[in-house]
C-alpha positions in Angstrom: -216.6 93.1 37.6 -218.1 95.8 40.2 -216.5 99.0 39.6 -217.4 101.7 42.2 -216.8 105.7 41.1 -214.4 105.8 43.2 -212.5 103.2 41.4 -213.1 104.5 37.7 -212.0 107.5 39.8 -208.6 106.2 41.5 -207.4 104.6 38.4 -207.5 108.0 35.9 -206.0 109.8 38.3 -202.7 107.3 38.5 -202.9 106.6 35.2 -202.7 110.6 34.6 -199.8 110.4 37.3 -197.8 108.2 35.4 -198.4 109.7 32.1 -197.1 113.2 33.9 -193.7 111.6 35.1 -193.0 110.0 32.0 -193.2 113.0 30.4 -191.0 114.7 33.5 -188.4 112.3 33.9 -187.8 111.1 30.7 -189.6 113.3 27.8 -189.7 117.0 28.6 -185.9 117.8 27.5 -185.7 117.0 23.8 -183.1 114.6 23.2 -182.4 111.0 21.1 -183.5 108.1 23.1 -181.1 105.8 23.7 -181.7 101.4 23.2 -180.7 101.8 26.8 -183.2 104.1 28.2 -185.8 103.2 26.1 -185.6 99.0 27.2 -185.4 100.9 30.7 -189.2 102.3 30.2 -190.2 99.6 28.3 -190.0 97.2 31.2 -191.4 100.2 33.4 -194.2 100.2 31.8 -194.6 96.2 31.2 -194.3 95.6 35.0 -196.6 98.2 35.7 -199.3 96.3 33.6 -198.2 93.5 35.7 -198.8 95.1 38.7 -202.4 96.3 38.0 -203.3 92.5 36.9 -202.2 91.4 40.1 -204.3 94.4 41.7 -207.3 93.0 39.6 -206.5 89.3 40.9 -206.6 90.7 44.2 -209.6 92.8 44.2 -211.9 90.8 41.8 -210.4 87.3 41.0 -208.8 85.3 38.5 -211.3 86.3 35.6 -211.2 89.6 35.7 -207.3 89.5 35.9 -207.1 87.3 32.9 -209.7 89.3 31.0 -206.7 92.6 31.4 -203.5 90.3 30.7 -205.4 88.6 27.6 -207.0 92.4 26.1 -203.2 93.8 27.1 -201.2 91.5 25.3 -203.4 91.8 21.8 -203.8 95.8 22.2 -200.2 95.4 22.7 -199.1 93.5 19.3 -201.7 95.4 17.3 -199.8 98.2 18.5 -196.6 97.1 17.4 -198.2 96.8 13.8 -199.0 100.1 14.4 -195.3 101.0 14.6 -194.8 100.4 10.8 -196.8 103.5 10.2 -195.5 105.5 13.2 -192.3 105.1 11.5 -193.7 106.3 7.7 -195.7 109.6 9.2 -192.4 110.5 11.0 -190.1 109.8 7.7 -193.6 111.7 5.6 -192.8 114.9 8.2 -189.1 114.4 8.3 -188.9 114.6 12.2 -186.1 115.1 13.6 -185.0 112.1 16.2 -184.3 114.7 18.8 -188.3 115.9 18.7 -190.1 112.0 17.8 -190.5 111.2 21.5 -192.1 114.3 21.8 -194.3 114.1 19.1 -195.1 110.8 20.2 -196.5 111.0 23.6 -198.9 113.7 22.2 -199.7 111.2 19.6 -199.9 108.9 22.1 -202.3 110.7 24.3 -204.5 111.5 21.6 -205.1 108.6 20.7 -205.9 107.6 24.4 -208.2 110.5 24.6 -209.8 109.3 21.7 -210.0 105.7 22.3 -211.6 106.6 25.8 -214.7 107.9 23.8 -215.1 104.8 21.4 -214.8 102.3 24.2 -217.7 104.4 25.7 -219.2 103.7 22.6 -218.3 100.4 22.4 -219.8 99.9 25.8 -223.0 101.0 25.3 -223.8 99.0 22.2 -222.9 96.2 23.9 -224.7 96.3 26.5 -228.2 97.3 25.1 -227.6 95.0 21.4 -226.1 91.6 21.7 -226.2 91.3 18.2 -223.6 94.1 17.9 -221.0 90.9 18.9 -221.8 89.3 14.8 -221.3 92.8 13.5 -217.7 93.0 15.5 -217.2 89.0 15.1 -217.6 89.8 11.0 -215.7 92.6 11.0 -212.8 91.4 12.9 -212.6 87.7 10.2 -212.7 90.5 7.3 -209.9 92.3 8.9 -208.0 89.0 9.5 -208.3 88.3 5.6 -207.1 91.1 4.7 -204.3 91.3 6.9 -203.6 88.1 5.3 -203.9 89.5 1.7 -201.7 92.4 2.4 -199.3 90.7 3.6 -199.3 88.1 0.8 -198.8 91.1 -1.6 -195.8 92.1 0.1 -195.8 95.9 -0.4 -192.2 96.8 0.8 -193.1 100.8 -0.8 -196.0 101.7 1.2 -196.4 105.1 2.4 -198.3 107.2 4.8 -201.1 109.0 3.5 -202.9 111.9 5.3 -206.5 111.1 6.2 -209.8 113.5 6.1 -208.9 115.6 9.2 -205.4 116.4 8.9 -205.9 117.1 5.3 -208.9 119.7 6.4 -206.7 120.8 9.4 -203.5 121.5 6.9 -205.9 123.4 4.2 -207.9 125.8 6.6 -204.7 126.8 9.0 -201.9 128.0 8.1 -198.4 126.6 9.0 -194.7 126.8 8.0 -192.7 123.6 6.8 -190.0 124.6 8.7 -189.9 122.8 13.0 -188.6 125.5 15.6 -188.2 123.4 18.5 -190.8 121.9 20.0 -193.3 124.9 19.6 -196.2 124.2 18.4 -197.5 127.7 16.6 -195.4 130.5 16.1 -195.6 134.1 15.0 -194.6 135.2 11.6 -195.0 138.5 9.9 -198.2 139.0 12.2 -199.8 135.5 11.8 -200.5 132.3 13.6 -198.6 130.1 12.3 -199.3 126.3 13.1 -195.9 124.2 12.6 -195.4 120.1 11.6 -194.5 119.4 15.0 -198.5 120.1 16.2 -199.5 118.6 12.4 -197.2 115.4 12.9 -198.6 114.9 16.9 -202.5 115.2 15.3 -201.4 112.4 12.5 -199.9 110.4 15.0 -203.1 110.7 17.1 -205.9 110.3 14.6 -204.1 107.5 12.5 -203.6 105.4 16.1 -207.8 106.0 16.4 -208.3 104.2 13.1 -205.9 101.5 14.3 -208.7 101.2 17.4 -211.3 100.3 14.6 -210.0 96.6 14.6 -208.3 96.9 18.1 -211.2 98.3 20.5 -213.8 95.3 18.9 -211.1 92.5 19.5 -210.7 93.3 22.9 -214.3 93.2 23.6 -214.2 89.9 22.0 -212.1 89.1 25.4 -213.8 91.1 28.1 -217.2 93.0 27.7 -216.1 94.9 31.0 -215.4 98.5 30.2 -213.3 99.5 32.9 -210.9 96.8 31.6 -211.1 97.2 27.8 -210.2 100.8 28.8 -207.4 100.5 31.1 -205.3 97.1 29.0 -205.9 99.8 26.1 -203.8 102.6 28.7 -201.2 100.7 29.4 -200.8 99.1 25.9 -200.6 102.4 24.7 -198.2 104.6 27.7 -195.3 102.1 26.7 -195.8 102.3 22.9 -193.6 105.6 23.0 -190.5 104.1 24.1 -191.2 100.7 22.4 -190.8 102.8 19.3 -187.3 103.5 19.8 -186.8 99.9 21.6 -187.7 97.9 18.4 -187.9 100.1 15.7 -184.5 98.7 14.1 -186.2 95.6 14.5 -189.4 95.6 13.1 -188.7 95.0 9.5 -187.5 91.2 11.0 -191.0 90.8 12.2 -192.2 89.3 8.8 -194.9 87.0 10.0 -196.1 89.2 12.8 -199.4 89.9 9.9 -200.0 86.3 9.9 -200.2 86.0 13.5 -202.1 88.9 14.2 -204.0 87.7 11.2 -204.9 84.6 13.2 -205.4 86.2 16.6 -208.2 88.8 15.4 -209.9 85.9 13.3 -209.6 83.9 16.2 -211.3 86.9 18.1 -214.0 87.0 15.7 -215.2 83.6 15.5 -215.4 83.7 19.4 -217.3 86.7 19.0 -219.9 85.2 16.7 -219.9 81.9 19.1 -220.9 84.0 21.9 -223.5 86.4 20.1 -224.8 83.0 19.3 -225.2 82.1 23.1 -226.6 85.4 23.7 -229.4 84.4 20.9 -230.3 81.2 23.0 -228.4 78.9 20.3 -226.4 76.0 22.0 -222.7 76.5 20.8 -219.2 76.0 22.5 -217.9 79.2 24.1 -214.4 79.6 24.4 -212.5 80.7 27.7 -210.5 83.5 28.7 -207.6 80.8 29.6 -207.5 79.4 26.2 -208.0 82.8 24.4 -204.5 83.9 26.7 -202.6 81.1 25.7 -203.7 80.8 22.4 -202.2 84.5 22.0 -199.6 84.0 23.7 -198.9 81.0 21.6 -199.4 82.5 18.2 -197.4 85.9 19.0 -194.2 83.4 20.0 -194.5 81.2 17.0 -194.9 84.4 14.8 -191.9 86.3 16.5 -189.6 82.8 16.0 -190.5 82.1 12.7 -189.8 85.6 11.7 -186.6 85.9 13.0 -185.6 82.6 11.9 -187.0 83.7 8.0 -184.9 87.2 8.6 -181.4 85.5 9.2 -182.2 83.2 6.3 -183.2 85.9 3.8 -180.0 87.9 5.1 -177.4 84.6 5.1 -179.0 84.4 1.2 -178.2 88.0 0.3 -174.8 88.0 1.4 -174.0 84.8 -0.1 -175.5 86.7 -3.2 -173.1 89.3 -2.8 -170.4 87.6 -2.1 -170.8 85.7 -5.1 -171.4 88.8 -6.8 -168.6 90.0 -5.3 -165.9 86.8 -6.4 -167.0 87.0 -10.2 -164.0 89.1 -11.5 -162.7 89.7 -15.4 -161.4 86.6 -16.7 -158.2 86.3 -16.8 -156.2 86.8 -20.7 -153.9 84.0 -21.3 -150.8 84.4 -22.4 -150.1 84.6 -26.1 
């Protein structure tokens, strides 16, 4: 896809816009977001991504388009995994519901910060080493396994731990366990005081980045085109904030969803190999960007059925449980 400056240039400056009104209209006043507004922004933000992948059908073709709405719809269910350990850092910091959106969209743009500065990366090593595509195609069928093995093993009491970074950020500044707003430093007996709501938004951040290690290669597995690796990565990420608060009830019913993003990023990976294969000169089936779409799309229903379906069944089994718990009484003393 030819992208002119101007482009590149256009598309950070609305994509900056609509980060900025977000935060205006919904997220400056501190308050406890409601199922209502957040399915409100959630669809917002979803035909928004719709929009731009018509904008991309328009300006460059189907490919291109199909490329975005393939890379957008796995960026966005790896970052519904992601929500699992959203959810832990903000129980690990004991957040108040009132300051979580806040704390999110700083996490949020963090991580999109971040990300911007691996896909460059990313971007360069494809373009000058084709055999980068086995390094990402292995590393994306590892990932898959252990997805698998994890969530085999069933750990129901996982819990957030803090990586290298925030661990050296905590140790060499000093902060107070105690929020005050949505400040992020204050000023106690003289000092400089850093407090959890800036430590909380820098864990949210840096934990999505490592998140981006299995997500950024996966996405080049669809498209190798920068400018859309970078912006299905935006708006995957823009909505995750009120997505949080949309399904956040609902994610513990999402039982399968490791199996089928399991399958998606092995999927990913073997069409990675196939096509640093094809790069080497070796004659081998490549797979399309209209089978990788539906495939996806195939897999994340399936998964999102089958885990609903295994929920009610699991919760019809305990009640019956404890309603048979429930009937066992004291037997009765007859009569002498």
């Amino acid at each position: 896809m030819d992208v002119s400056v101007s482009l590149w240039v256009g598309t950070i400056v609305v994509l900056v816009a609509l980060v900025v009104a977000d935060f205006f209209i919904g997220g400056r006043k501190p308050h406890e977001v409601s199922i209502k507004e957040a399915g409100i922004w959630t669809t917002v933000w979803v035909v928004l991504a719709a929009i731009f992948g018509g904008f991309l059908w328009w300006h460059s073709g189907a490919t291109p388009a199909g490329e975005f709405f393939a890379g957008y719809i796995t960026e966005k269910s790896l970052s519904v995994d992601n929500l699992f350990v959203f959810i832990l850092i903000m129980g690990k910091f004991a957040v108040p519901r009132i300051y979580q959106q806040r704390v999110l969209m700083f996490g949020v743009i963090i991580a999109l910060v971040l990300r911007a500065v691996f896909i460059a990366g990313g971007a360069a090593l494809v373009a000058q080493f084709s055999w980068v595509f086995f390094i990402f195609g292995g590393f994306l069928i590892w990932t898959a396994w252990k997805l698998i093995k994890e969530a085999r093993a069933d750990e129901e009491d996982e819990e957030f731990e803090e990586n290298r970074l925030l661990k050296s950020i905590e140790q060499r500044f000093p902060s107070t366990d105690k929020y005050h707003g949505t400040k992020l430093f204050i000023r106690e007996n003289g000092r400089r005081l850093m407090t959890p709501m800036l430590i909380v938004m820098i864990a949210i951040g840096t934990t999505d980045v490592l998140f981006a290690l299995d997500s950024i290669p996966a996405i080049f597995g669809l498209t190798q085109d920068p400018y859309i690796v970078f912006t299905a990565n935006a708006f995957a990420l823009m909505g995750l904030r009120q997505l949080y608060f949309l399904i956040g009830g609902l994610l513990k019913k999402l039982v399968h969803l490791s199996y089928g993003l399991s399958i998606i990023l092995g999927f990913i990976g073997v069409k990675l190999v196939l096509h640093a294969l094809h790069e080497q000169g070796v004659h081998v089936p490549e797979i399309g960007i209209p089978f990788s779409l539906g495939f996806i799309v195939v897999v994340l229903a399936v998964t999102t059925v089958t885990s609903l379906m295994a929920s009610k069944k699991a919760a019809l089994a305990e009640q019956a449980e404890q309603g048979g718990q429930g009937g066992q009484g004291e037997p009765e003393k007859l009569d002498a």
